[in-house]
MMTF fields as JSON, N, C-alpha, C and O atoms, coordinates in Angstrom:
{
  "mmtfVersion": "1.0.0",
  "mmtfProducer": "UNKNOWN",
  "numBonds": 419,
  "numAtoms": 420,
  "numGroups": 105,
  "numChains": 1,
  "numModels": 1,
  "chainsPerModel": [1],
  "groupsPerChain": [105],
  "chainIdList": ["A"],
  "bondAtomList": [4, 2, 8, 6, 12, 10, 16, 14, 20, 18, 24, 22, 28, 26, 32, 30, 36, 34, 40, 38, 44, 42, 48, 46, 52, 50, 56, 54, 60, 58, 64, 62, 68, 66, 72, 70, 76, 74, 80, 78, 84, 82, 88, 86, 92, 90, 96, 94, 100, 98, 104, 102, 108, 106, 112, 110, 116, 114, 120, 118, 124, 122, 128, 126, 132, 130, 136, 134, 140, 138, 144, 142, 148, 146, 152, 150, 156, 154, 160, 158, 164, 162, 168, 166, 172, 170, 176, 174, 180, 178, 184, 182, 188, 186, 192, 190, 196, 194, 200, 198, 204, 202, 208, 206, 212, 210, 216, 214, 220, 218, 224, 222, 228, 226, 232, 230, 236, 234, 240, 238, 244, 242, 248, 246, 252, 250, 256, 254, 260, 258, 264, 262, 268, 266, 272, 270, 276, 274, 280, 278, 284, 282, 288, 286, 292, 290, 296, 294, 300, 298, 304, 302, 308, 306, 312, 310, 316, 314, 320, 318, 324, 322, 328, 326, 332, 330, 336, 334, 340, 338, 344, 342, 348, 346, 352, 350, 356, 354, 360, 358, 364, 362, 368, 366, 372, 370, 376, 374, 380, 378, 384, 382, 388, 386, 392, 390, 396, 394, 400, 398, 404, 402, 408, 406, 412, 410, 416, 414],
  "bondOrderList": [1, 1, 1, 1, 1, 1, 1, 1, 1, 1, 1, 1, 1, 1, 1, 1, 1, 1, 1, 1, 1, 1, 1, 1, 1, 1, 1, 1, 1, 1, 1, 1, 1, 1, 1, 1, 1, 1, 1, 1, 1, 1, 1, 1, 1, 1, 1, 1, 1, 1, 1, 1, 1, 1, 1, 1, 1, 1, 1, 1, 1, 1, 1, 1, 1, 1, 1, 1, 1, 1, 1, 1, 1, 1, 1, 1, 1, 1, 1, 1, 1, 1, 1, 1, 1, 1, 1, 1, 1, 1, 1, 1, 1, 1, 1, 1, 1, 1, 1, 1, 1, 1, 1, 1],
  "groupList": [{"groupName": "UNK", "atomNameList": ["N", "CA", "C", "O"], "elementList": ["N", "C", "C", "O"], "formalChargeList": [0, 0, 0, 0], "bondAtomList": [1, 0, 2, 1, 3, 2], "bondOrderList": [1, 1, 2], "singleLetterCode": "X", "chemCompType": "L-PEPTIDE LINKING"}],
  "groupTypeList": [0, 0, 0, 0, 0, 0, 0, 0, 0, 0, 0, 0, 0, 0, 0, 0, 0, 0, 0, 0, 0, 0, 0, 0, 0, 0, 0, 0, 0, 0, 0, 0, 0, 0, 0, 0, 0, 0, 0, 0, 0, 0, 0, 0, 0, 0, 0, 0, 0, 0, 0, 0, 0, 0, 0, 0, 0, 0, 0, 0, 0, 0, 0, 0, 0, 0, 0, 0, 0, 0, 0, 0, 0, 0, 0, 0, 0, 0, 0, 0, 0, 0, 0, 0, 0, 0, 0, 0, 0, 0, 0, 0, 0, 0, 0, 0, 0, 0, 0, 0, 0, 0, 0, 0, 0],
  "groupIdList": [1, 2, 3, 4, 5, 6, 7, 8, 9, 10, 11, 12, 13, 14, 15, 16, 17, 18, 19, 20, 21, 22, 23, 24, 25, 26, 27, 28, 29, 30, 31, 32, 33, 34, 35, 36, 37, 38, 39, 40, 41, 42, 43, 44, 45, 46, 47, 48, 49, 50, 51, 52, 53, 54, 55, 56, 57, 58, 59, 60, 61, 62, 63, 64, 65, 66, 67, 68, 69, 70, 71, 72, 73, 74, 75, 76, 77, 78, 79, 80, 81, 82, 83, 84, 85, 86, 87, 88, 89, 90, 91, 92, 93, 94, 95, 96, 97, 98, 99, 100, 101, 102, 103, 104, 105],
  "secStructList": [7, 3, 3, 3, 3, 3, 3, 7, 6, 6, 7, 2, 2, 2, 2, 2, 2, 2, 2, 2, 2, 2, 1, 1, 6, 6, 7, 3, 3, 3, 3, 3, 3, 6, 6, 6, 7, 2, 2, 2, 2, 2, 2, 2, 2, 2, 2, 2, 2, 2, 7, 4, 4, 4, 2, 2, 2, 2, 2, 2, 6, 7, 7, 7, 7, 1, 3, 3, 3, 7, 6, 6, 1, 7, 3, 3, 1, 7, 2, 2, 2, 2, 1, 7, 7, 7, 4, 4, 4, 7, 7, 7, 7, 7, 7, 7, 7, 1, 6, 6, 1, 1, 1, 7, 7],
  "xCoordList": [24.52, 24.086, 25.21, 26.386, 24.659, 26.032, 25.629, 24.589, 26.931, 27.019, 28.353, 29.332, 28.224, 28.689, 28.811, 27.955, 30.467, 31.106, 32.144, 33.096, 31.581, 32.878, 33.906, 33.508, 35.205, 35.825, 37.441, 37.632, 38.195, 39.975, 40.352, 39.864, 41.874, 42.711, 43.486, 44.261, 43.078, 44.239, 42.689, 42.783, 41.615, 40.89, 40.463, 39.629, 40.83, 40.693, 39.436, 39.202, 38.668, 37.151, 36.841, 36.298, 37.274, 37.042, 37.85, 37.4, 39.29, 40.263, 39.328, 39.246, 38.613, 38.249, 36.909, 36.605, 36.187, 34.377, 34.953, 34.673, 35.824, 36.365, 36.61, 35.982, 37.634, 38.119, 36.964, 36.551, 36.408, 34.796, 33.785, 32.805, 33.886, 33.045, 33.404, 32.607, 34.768, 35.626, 35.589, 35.603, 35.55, 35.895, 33.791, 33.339, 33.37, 31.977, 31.41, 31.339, 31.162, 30.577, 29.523, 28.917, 29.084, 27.543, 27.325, 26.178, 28.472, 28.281, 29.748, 30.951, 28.934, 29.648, 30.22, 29.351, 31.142, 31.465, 31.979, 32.594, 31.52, 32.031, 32.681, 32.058, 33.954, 34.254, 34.986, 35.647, 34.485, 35.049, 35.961, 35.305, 37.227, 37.691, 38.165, 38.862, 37.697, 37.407, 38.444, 38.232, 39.493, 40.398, 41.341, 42.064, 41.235, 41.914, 41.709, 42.558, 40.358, 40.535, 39.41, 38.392, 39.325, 38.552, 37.17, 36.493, 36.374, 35.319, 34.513, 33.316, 35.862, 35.007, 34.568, 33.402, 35.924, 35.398, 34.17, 33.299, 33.913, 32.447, 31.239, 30.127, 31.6, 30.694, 29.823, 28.645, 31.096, 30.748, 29.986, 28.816, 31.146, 30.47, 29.197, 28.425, 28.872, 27.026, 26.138, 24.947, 26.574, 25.763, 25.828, 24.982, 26.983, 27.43, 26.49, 25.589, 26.984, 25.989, 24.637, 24.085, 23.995, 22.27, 21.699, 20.655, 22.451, 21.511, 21.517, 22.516, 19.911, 19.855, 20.704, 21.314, 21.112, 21.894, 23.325, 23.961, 24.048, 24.963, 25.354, 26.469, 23.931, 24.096, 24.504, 24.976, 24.635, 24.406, 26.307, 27.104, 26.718, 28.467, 28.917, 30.099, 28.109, 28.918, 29.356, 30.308, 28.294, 28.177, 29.126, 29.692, 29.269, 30.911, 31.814, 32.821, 31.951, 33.375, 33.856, 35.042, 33.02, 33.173, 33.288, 33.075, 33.62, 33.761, 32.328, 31.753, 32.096, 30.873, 31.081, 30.358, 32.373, 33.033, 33.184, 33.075, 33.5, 32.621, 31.266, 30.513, 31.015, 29.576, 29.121, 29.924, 27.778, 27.339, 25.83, 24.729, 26.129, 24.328, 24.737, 25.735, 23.55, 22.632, 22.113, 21.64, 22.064, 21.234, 19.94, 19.159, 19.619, 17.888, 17.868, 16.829, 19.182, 18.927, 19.303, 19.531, 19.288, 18.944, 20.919, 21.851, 20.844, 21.94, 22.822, 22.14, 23.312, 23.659, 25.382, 26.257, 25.527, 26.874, 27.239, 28.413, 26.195, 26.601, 26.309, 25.471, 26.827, 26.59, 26.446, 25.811, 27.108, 26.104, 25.127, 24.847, 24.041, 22.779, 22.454, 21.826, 22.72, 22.347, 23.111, 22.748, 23.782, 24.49, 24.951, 24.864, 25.562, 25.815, 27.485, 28.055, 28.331, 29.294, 29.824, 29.623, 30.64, 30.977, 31.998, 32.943, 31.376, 32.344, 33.426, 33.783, 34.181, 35.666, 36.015, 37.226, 35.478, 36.209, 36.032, 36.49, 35.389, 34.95, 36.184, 36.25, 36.932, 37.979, 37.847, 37.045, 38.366, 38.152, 39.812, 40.807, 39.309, 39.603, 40.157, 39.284, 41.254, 41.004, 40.796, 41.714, 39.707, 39.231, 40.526, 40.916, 41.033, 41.777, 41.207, 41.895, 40.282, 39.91, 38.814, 38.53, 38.232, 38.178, 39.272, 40.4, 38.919, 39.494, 40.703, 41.927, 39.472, 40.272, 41.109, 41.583, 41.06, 41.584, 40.568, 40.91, 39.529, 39.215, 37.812, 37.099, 37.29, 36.082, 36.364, 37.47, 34.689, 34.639, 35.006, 35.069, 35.173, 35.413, 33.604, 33.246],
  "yCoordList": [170.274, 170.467, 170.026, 170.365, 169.141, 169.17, 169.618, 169.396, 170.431, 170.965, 170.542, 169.998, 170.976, 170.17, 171.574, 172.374, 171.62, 172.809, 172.443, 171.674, 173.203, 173.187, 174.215, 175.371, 174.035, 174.821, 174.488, 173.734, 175.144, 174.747, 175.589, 176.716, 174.927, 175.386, 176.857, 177.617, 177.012, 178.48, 179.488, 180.3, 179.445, 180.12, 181.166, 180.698, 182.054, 182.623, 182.833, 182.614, 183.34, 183.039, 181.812, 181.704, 180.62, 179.156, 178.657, 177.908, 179.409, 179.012, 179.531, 178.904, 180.887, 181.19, 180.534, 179.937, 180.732, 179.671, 178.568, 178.51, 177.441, 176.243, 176.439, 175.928, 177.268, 177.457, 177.861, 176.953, 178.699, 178.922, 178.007, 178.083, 177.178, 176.233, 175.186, 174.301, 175.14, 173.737, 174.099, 173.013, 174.988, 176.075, 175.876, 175.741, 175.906, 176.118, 174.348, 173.245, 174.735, 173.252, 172.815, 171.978, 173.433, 172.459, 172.317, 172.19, 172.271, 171.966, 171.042, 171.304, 169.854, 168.989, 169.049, 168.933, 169.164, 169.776, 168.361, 167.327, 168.773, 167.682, 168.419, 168.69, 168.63, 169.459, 168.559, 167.521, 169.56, 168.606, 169.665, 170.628, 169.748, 170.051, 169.914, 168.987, 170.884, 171.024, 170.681, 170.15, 170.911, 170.727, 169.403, 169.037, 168.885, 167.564, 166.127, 165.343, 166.244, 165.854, 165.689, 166.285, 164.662, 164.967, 164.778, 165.448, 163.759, 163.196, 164.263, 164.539, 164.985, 166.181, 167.123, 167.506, 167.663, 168.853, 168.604, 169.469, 167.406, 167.029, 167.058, 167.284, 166.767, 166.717, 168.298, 168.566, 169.163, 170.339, 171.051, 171.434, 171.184, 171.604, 171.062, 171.85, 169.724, 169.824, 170.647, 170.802, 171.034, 172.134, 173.522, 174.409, 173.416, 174.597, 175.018, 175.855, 174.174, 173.962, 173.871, 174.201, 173.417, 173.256, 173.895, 173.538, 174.675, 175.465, 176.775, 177.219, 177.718, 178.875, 179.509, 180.349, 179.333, 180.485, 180.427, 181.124, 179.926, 180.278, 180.907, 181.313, 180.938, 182.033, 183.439, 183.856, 184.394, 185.582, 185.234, 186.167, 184.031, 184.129, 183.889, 184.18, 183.219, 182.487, 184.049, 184.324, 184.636, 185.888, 186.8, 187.526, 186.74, 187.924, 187.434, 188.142, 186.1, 185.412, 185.122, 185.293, 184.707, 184.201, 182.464, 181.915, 181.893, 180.615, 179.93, 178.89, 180.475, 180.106, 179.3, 178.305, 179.499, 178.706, 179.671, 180.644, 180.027, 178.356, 178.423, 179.391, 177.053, 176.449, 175.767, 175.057, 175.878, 175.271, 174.314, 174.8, 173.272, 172.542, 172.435, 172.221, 172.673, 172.429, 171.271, 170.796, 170.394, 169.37, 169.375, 168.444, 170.456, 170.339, 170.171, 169.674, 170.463, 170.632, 172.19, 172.646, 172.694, 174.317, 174.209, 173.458, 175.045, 175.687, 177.14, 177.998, 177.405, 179.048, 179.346, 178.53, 180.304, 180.833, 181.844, 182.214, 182.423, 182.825, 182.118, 182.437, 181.602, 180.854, 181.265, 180.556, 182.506, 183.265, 183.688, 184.26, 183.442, 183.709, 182.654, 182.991, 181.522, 180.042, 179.695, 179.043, 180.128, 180.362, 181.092, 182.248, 180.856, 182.062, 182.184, 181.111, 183.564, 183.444, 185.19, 186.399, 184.132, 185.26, 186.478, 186.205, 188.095, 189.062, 188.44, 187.457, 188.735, 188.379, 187.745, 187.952, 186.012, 185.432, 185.582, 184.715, 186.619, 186.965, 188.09, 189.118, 188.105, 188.618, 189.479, 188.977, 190.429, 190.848, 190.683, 191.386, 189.284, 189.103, 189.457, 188.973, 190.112, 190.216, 189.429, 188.75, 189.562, 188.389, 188.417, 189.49, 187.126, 187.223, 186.136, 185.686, 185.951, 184.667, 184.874, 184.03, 186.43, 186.255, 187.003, 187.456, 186.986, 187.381, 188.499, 188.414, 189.884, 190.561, 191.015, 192.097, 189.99, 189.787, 190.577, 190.8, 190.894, 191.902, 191.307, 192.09, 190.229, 189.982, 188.849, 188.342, 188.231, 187.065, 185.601, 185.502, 184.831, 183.347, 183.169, 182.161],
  "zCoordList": [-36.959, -38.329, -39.252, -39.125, -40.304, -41.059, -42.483, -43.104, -42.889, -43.844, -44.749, -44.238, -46.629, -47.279, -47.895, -48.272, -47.871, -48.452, -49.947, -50.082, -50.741, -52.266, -52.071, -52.211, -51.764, -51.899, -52.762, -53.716, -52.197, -52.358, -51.813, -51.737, -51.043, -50.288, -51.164, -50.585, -52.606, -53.053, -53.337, -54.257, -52.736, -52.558, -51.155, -50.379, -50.964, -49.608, -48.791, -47.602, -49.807, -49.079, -48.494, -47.395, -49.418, -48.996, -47.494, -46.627, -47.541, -46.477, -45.135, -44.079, -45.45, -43.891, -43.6, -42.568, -44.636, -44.176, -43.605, -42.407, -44.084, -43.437, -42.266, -41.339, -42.144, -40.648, -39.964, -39.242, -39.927, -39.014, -39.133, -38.393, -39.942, -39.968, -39.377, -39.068, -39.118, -38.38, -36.983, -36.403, -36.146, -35.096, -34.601, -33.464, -35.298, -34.869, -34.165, -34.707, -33.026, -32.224, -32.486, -31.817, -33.713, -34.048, -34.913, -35.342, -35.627, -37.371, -37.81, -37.795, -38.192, -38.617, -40.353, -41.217, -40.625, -41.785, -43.08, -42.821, -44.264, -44.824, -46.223, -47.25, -45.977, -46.886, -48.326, -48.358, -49.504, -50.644, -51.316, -51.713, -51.541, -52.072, -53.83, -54.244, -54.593, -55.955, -56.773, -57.863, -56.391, -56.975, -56.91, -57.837, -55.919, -55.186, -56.479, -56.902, -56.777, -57.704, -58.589, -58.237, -60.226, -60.937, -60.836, -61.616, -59.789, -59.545, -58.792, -58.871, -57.756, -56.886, -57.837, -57.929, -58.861, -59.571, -60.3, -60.216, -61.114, -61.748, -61.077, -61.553, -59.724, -58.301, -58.508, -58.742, -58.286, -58.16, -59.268, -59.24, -60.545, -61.546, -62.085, -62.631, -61.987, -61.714, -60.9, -61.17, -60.164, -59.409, -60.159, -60.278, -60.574, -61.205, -62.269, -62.312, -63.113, -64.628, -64.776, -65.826, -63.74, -63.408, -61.813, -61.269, -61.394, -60.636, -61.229, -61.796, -61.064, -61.352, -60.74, -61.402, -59.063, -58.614, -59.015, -58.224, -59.852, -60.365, -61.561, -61.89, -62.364, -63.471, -62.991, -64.048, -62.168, -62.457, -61.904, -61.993, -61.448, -60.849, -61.821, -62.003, -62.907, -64.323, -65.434, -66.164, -65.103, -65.744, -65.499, -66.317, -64.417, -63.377, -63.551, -63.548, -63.777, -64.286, -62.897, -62.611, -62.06, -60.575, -60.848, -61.928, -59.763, -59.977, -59.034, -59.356, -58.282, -57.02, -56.239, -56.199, -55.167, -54.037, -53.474, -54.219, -51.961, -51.47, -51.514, -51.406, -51.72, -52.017, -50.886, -50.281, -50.436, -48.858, -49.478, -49.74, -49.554, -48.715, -47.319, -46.631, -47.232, -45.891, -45.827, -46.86, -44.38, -43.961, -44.585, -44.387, -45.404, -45.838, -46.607, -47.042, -47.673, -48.958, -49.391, -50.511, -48.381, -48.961, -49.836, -49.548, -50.635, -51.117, -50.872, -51.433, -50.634, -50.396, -50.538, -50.251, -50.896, -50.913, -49.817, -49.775, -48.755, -47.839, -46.178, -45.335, -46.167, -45.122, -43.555, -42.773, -43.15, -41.954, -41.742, -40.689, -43.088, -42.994, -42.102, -41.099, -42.23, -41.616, -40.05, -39.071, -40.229, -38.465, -37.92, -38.332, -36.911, -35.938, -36.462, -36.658, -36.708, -36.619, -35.844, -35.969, -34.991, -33.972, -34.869, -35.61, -34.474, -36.054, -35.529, -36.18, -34.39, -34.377, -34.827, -34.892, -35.819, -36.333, -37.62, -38.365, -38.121, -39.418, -40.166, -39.491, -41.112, -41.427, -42.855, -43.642, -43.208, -44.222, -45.196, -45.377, -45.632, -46.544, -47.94, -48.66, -48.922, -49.796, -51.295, -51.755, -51.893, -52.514, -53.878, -54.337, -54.353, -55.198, -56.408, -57.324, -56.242, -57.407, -58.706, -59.555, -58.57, -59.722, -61.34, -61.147, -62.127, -63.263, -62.944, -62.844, -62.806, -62.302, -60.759, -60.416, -60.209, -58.768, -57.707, -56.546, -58.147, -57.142, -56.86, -56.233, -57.136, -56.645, -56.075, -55.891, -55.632, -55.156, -55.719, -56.945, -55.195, -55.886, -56.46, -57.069]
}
């Protein structure tokens, strides 16, 4: 399956989906990093700006990374709904990216 992730490397949620997503043998990953540079971030922030599911992150003062399509099209921000991920490699994280450091990217 390949999947097409928005993230950046000073995002922690983003650092571990990558790594489990790189680690996973059946998902071919095509990761774009947001920040790297200006064509990706425009890339992204179109999704940003015109999908419904990012209003209610725009609203929390979330950024909405990491970001996943799917081979179908589908969109999602949680991406173990869509595959298998073994708990052990699943980590609890503490989220540092939004505003007040304490939520999600």
């Amino acid at each position: 399956m390949k999947i097409t992730m928005y993230g950046t490397a000073i995002c922690p949620d983003c650092v571990e989906a990558k790594e489990q997503l790189n680690n996973h043998p059946d998902i071919h990953l095509d990761y774009r990093d947001i920040t790297a540079d200006t064509t990706t971030l425009k890339e992204f922030l179109s999704y940003r700006d015109h999908e419904a599911m990012f209003k209610p992150v725009i609203e929390e003062g979330k950024i909405g990374i990491p970001f996943f399509i799917l081979e179908d099209g589908t969109k999602t921000f949680e991406i173990p709904e869509f595959i298998s991920i073994n708990p052990k490699e699943q980590k609890q994280s503490i989220n540092s990216c939004s505003i007040d450091g304490k939520g999600y990217c």
